[in-house]
C-alpha positions in Angstrom: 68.2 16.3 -41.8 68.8 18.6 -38.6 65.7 20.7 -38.1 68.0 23.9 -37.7 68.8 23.0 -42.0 65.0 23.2 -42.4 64.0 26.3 -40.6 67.4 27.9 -42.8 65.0 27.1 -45.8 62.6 29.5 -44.2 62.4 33.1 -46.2 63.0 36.2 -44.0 59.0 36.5 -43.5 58.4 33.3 -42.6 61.6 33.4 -40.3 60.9 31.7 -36.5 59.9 33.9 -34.1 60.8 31.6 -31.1 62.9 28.2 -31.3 63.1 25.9 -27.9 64.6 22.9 -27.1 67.5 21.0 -28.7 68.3 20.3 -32.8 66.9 16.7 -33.6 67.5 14.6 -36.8 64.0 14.9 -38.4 63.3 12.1 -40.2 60.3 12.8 -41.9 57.1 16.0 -42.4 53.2 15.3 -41.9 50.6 17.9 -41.2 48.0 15.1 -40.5 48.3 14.0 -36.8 47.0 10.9 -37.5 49.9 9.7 -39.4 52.6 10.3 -37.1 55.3 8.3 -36.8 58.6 8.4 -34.8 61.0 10.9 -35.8 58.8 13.2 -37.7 58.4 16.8 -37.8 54.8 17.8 -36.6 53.3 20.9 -38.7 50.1 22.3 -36.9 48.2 24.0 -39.9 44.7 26.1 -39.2 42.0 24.6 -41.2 38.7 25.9 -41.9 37.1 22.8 -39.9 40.1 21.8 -38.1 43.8 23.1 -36.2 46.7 21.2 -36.3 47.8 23.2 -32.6 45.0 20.9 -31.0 47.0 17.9 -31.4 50.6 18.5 -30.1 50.0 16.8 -27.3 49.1 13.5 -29.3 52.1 14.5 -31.9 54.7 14.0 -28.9 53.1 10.9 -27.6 53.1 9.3 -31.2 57.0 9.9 -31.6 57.3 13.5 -32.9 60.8 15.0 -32.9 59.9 18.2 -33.2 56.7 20.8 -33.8 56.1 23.7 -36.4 53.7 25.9 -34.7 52.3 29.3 -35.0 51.5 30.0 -31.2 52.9 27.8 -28.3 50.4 26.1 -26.3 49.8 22.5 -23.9 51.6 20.0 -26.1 55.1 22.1 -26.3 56.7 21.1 -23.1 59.9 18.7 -23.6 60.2 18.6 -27.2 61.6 21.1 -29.6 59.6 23.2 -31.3 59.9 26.1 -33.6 57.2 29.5 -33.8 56.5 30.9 -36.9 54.1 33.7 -38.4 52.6 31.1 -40.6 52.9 27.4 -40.8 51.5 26.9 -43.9 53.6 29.0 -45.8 56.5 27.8 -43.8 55.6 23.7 -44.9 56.1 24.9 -48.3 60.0 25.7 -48.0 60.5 23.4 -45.3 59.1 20.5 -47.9 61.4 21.8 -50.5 63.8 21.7 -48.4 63.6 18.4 -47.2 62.9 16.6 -50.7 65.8 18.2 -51.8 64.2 20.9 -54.2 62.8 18.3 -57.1 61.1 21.3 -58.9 64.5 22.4 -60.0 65.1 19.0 -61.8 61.7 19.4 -63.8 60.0 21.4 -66.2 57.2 22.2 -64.8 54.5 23.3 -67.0 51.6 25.3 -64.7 47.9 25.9 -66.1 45.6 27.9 -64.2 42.4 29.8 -64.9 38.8 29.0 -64.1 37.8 26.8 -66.5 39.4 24.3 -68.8 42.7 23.6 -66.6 42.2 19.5 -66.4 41.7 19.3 -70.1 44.2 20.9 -71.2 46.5 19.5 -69.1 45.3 16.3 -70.5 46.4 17.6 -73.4 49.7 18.8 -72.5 50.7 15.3 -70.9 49.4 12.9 -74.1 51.6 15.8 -76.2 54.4 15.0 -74.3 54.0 11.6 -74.4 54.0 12.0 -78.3 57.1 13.7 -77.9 59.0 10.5 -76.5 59.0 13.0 -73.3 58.6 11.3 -69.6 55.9 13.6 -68.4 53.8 13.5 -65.0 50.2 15.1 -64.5 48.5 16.4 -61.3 45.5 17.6 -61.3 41.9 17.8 -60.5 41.0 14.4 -61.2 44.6 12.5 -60.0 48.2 12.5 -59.5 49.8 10.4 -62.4 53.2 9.0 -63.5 55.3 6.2 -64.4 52.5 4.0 -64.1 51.3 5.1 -60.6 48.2 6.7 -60.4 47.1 8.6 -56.8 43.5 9.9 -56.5 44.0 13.7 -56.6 42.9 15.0 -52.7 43.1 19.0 -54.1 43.7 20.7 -57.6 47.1 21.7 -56.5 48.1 19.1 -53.6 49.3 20.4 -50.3 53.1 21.7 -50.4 54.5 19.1 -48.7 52.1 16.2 -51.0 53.3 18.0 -53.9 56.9 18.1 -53.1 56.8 14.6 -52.2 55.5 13.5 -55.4 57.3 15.8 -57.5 61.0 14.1 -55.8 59.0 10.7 -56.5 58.3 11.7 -60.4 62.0 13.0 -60.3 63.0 9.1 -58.9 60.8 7.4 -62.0 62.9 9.8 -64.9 59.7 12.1 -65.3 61.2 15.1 -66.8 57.9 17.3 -67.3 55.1 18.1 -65.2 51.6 19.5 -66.0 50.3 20.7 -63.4 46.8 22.4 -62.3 47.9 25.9 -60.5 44.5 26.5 -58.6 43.6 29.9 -56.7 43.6 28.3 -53.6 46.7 26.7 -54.4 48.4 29.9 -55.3 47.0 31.9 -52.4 47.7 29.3 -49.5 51.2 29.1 -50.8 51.2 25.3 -51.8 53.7 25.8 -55.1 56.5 28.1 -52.8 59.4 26.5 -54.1 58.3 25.7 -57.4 59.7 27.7 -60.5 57.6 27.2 -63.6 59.2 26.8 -67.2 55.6 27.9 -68.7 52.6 29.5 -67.1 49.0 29.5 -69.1 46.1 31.0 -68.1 43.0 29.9 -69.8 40.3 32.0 -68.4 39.1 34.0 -65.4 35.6 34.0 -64.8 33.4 34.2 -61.4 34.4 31.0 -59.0 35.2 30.3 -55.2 34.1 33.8 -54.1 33.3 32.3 -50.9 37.0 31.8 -50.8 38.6 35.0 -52.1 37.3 38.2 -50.9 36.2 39.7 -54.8 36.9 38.9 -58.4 39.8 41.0 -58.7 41.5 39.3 -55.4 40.7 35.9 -57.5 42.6 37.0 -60.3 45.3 38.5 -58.5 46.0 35.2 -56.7 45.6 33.8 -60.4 48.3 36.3 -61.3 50.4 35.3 -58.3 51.5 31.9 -61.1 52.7 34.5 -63.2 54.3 36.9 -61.3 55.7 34.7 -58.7 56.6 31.6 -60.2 57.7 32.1 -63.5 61.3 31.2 -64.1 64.2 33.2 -65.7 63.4 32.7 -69.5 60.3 31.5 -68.8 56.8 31.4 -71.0 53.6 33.4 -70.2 51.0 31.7 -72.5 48.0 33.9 -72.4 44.4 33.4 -73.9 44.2 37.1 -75.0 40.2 36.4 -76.0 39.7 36.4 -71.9 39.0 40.0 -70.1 41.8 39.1 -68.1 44.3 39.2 -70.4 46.1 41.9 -70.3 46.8 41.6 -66.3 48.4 38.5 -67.3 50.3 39.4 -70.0 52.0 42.4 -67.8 52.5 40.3 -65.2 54.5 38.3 -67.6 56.6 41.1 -69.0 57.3 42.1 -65.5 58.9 38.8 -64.9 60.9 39.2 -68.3 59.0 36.1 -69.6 58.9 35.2 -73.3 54.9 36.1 -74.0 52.8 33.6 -75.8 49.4 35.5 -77.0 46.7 32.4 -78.5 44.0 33.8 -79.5 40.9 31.8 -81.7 40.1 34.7 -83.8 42.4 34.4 -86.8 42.7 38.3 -87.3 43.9 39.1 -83.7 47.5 40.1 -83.4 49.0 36.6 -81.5 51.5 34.3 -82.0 49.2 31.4 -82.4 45.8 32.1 -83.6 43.2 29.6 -84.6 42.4 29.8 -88.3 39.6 27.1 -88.3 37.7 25.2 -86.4 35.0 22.5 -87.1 33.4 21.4 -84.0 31.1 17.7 -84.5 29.8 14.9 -82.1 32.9 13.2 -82.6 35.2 15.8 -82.0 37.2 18.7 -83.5 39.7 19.3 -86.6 41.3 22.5 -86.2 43.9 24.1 -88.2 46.6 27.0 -86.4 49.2 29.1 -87.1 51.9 29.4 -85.1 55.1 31.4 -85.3 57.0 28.0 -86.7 54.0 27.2 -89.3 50.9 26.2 -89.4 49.4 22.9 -87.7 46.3 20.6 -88.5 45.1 18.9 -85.8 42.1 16.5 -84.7 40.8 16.8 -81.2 38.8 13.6 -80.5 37.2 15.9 -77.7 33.5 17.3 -78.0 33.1 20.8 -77.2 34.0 24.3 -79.2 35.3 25.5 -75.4 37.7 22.7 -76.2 39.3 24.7 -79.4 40.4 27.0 -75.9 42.0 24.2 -74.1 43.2 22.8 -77.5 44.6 26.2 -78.2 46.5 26.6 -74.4 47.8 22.9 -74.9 49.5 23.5 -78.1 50.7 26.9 -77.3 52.5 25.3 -74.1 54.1 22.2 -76.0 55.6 24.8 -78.6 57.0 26.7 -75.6 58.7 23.5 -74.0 60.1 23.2 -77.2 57.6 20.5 -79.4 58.0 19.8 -82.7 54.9 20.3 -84.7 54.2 16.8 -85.5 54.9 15.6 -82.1 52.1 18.1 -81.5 49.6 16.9 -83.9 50.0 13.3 -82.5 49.6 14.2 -79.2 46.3 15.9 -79.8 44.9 13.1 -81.7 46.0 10.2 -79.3 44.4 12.6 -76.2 42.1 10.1 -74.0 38.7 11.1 -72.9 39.2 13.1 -69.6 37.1 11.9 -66.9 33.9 13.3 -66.1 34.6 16.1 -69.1 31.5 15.8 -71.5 31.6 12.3 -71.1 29.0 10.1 -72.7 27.1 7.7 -70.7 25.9 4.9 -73.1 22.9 2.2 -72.5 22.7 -1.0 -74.2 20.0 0.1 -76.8 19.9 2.1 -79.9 17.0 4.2 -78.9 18.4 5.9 -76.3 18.9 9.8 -75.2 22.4 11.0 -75.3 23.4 11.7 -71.8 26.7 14.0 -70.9 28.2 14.0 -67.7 30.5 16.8 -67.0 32.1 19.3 -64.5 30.7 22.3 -65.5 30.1 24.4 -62.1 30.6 27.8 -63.0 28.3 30.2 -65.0 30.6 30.3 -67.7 31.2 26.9 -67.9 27.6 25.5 -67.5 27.0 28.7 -70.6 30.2 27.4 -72.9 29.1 23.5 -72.5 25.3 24.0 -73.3 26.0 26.6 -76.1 27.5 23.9 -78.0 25.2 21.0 -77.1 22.4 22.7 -78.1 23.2 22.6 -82.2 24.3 19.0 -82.1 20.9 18.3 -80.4 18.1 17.4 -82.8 15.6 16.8 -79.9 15.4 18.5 -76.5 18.3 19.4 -73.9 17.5 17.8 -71.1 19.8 19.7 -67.9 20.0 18.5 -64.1 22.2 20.5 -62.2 22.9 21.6 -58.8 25.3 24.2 -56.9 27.6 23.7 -53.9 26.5 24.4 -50.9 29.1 26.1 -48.0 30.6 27.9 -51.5 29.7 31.2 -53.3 26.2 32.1 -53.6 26.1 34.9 -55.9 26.7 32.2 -58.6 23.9 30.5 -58.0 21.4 32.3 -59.7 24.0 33.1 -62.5 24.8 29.4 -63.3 20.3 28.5 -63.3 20.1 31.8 -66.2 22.8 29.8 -68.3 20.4 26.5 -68.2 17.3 28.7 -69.0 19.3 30.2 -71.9 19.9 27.4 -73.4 17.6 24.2 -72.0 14.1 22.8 -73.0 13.7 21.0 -69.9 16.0 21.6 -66.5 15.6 19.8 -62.9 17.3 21.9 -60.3 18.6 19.2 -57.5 21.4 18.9 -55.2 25.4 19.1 -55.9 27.0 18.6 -52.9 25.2 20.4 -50.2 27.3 20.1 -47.3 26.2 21.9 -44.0 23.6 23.9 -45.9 20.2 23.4 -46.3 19.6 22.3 -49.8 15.9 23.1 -49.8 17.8 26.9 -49.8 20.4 26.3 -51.9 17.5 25.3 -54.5 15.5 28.7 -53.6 18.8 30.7 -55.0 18.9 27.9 -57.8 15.5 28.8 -58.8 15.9 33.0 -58.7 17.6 32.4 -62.3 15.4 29.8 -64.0 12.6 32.9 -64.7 13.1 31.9 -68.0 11.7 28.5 -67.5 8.0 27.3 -65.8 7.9 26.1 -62.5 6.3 22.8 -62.5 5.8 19.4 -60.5 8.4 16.8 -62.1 5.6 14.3 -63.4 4.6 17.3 -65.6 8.0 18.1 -67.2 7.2 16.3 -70.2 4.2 18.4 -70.7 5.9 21.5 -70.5 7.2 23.6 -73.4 9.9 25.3 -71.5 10.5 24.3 -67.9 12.0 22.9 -64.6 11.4 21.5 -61.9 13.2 20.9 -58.6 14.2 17.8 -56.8 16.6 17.3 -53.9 16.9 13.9 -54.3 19.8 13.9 -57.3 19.3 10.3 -57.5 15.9 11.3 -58.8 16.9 13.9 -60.5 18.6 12.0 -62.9 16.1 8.9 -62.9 13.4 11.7 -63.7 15.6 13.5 -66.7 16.2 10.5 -68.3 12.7 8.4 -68.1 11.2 11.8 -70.0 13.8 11.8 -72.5 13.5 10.5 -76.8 16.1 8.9 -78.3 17.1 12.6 -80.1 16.9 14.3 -76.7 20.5 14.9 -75.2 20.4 14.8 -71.1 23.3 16.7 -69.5 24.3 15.7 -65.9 26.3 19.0 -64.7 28.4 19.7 -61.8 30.1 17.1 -60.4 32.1 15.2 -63.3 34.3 12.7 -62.1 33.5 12.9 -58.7 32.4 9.6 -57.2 30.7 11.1 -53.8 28.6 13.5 -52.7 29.0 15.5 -49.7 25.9 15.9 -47.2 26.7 17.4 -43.7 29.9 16.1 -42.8 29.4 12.8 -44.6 31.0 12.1 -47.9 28.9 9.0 -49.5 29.5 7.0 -52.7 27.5 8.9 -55.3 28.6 9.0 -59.2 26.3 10.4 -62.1 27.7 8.0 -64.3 26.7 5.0 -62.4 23.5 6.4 -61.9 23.0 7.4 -65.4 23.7 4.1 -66.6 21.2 2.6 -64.0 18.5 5.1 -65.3 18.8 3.8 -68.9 18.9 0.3 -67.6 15.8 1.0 -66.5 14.1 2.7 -69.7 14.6 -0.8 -71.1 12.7 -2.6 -68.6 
C-alpha cells in the first residue's frame, strides 16, 4: 500500500501539514524503533519516558520507507516523510487503514468503567462461547482467540496492536470481540476506527488522576466510548446504580443508541434488574428479569461486586442478541479470572484463606473487603500497597477502606517505580487512623492494627505466619501481575507464588 492511500485515511484534523519526498510501497507500521524492518512505515510517538522523533535517524538506517512525524528534525533527509498535528492519533486511522478496517467485520462489544471491566468481560466471552459464537477477548490480563493467547502489554492495546489483532481474530472466524475500553485508551485515541455494536459502563469511581486532569475529565474520556464509538443501532448498557449514570445514558441517546438500564435494585425502573442475589464462598445464584423473561443463573465467582459484573455481562449478551439459556450456561461455565479474588491454597487443612486480587482503587479495595468480611469467621488479614508515579490523593482513600473493614493490615509496597516508597507508605498511613500503629512482630497482639513494611515479600510472609486457620488474608493490588516495578526495573514478583511459599512455610 502506497503511503499517499494511508495518509487519505487521515481525518481533516489529523490531515499532514507537510509531505516530502516521493510515494513508496509501505510494506508494514511499527512505532517501536527497535523492530524495524525494511519497507516499513516509521511512526515517532511522544511518550511520557520516551520520543519516537529521537530515532529517525536509526529508522532510515534499519530500512524505513517512510516516517510519520509531528516536527521535522536530523533523521528526515532522503526519505519521505509525512508532518502531522499528532502522530498518535494519526497511527490509529493509518492502522485501520492498512489492516483493512477489521473492526467493521466484528461485533465488537466494548466495557469500560473503573472497576469490574476484566470480569465481566470474562463473562461476556464464556457467554459467547455458550452461544456456539467464535468470540475473541482483550483485556487487562491478555489478548485471547482461537487458541492463541498474547500477554496483554495495555488494557486497550496500542491502535496499531489492536488493529493488527483484530484483522488476525477476523483471519481465525472470530466474529465477536470483548474488549476492555480503558480511559487512557479512549483518551490517546487507541480505538479511532473502531465502531462498537454495544458499549457498557460498569462504574466510575476515582482512578488514574495522575493521568486525567479531574474526575469529570475521567469520565468524560469514559464517555468518549459512548459518544464516539457507538454504532448506528447500537446498545448503551448502563449500570444506572453508578453516580455516573445519567452522563452515560445521554450520551447514549445522543448517539441514537438502543439504552440498556441494569440496575440490582429490583424496584428501579430498568430493563434488567436484579431480583435476587445470594452471595456464598463458592459463588453466586442470582435470579433477573429482563425484558425477554426472567433468568436464573449461578456465578461460580466470589464477590457481591460480582452480581455488577454479572449484571453488565448478561445485559450485553442480550444486546448481541443471546438467547436466555445460552446465557445461563455461559455464566455457569465462566473460569476463574486471574488474579480476581483468587484463592491461594497450601497443602494443609489448617490453613488461612488467602485472596489475591486487583483491587487498586478505593472503591474496589471497599467493594472486595465488604464482602469478605461476613464470610470471615476469624480475622481479615489485609496487605496492600499503592502505585507509586500514579495519583496520590487515593492513597489515603484506598488505607480508610482497609481500616473500615480489616482486623489486622500491613501497608507495603505496590509497585513503587521512581518514587520513594518509604513516602508512598507516609500517604498510605494518613488513612489507617482507624487502626494502631505498631512494629510487625506485634501485629498479633494487637486488637485493631497495621503495620508497615516495604519489603512486600515480607509483607506477605508476615500476614500469613500471624494468621488461624479461620483468619482470611487478602493480598491487594496487583492481581495477576507477575512483576513489580522498582525504579526503572521491572523484576519477577507474583503474590501468588509468594503466598503459596508463605504457607509452605507455616508447615515447616
Amino acid at each position: 500500500m502506497h503511503l499517499s492511500e494511508l495518509l487519505a485515511a487521515l481525518p481533516p484534523s489529523l490531515a499532514p501539514t507537510r509531505i516530502e519526498g516521493d510515494d513508496p510501497v509501505v510494506r508494514g507500521i511499527t512505532y517501536d524503533s527497535r523492530s524495524i524492518a525494511a519497507g516499513d512505515l516509521f511512526v515517532a510517538l511522544k511518550g511520557g519516558r520516551a520520543d519516537g522523533h529521537r530515532f529517525l535517524a536509526q529508522a532510515r538506517t534499519l530500512g524505513a520507507v517512510a516516517l510519520l512525524i509531528e516536527e521535522p528534525s536530523e533523521g528526515t533527509e532522503d526519505i519521505a516523510y509525512a508532518v502531522v498535528p499528532d502522530s498518535r492519533r494519526a497511527l490509529a486511522s493509518i492502522a485501520a487503514r492498512f489492516f483493512g478496517q477489521p473492526a467493521e467485520e466484528l461485533a465488537l462489544l466494548g466495557v469500560t468503567g473503573t472497576n469490574g471491566k476484566t470480569s465481566t468481560t470474562y463473562l461476556i466471552e464464556s457467554i459467547l462461547a455458550a452461544a456456539g459464537i467464535s468470540a475473541g477477548l482483550i483485556g487487562t490480563i491478555e489478548v485471547r482467540y482461537a487458541g492463541e493467547h498474547e500477554r496483554a502489554v495495555n488494557t486497550t492495546p496500542e491502535s496499531l496492536d489492536l488493529q493488527r489483532v483484530l484483522r488476525a481474530m477476523v483471519t481465525r472466524g472470530v466474529r465477536a470481540v470483548a474488549i476492555e475500553v480503558s480511559s487512557h485508551g479512549l483518551a490517546l485515541g487507541r480505538v479511532t476506527g473502531c465502531s462498537f455494536k454495544v458499549c457498557a459502563v460498569t462504574n466510575v469511581t476515582q482512578d488514574h488522576l495522575d493521568f486525567h486532569e479531574n474526575m469529570q475529565a475521567y469520565t468524560d474520556a469514559k464517555l468518549a466510548l459512548f459518544r464516539d464509538h457507538l454504532a448506528p443501532g447500537g446498545w448503551a448498557v448502563v449500570n444506572i446504580d453508578d453516580p455516573s449514570a445519567d452522563q452515560f445514558l445521554r450520551a447514549g441517546e445522543l448517539t441514537g443508541a438502543r439504552l440498556l438500564r441494569v440496575t440490582r435494585n429490583p424496584d428501579n425502573d430498568a430493563e434488567l434488574r436484579v431480583l435476587e442475589a445470594d452471595v456464598g464462598v463458592g459463588g453466586t445464584r442470582a435470579l433477573l428479569a429482563l425484558p425477554s423473561g426472567e433468568l436464573e443463573v449461578e456465578l461460580p465467582l466470589v464477590g457481591d461486586f460480582n452480581v455488577e459484573n454479572l449484571a453488565i455481562a448478561v445485559g450485553v449478551a442480550f444486546a448481541h442478541g443471546v438467547a436466555l439459556e445460552a446465557i445461563a450456561r455461559g455464566v455457569e461455565a465462566c473460569p476463574q479470572v486471574p488474579g480476581r479474588v483468587e484463592r491461594v491454597a497450601g497443602e494443609r487443612r489448617d490453613e488461612p484463606t488467602v485472596i489475591v486480587d486487583y483491587a487498586h482503587t478505593p472503591d474496589a479495595v471497599d467493594k472486595l473487603l465488604r464482602t469478605l468480611r461476613p464470610l470471615t469467621p476469624g480475622r481479615l488479614i489485609t496487605v496492600f500497597g499503592c502505585g507509586g508515579d500514579r495519583d496520590q490523593a487515593k492513597r489515603p482513600l484506598m488505607a480508610e477502606a482497609v481500616a473500615r473493614w480489616t482486623d489486622r493490615a500491613v501497608a507495603t509496597s505496590d509497585n513503587p517505580r521512581t518514587e520513594d516508597p518509604r513516602a508512598i507508605l507516609r500517604d498510605v498511613e494518613a488513612g489507617l487512623g482507624g487502626l494502631e500503629r505498631c512494629e510487625a512482630r506485634e501485629l498479633d497482639t494487637t486488637e485493631k492494627g497495621y503495620a508497615s513494611l516495604v519489603d512486600r515479600r515480607a509483607a506477605i510472609e508476615c500476614a500469613i505466619a500471624l494468621a488461624r486457620p479461620d483468619d482470611t488474608v487478602v493480598l491487594a493490588g496487583k492481581g495477576h501481575e507477575d512483576y513489580q516495578i522498582i525504579g526503572d526495573e521491572k523484576l519477577p514478583f507474583d503474590d501468588r507464588e509468594q503466598a503459596a511459599r508463605a504457607l509452605a512455610g507455616r508447615a515447616r
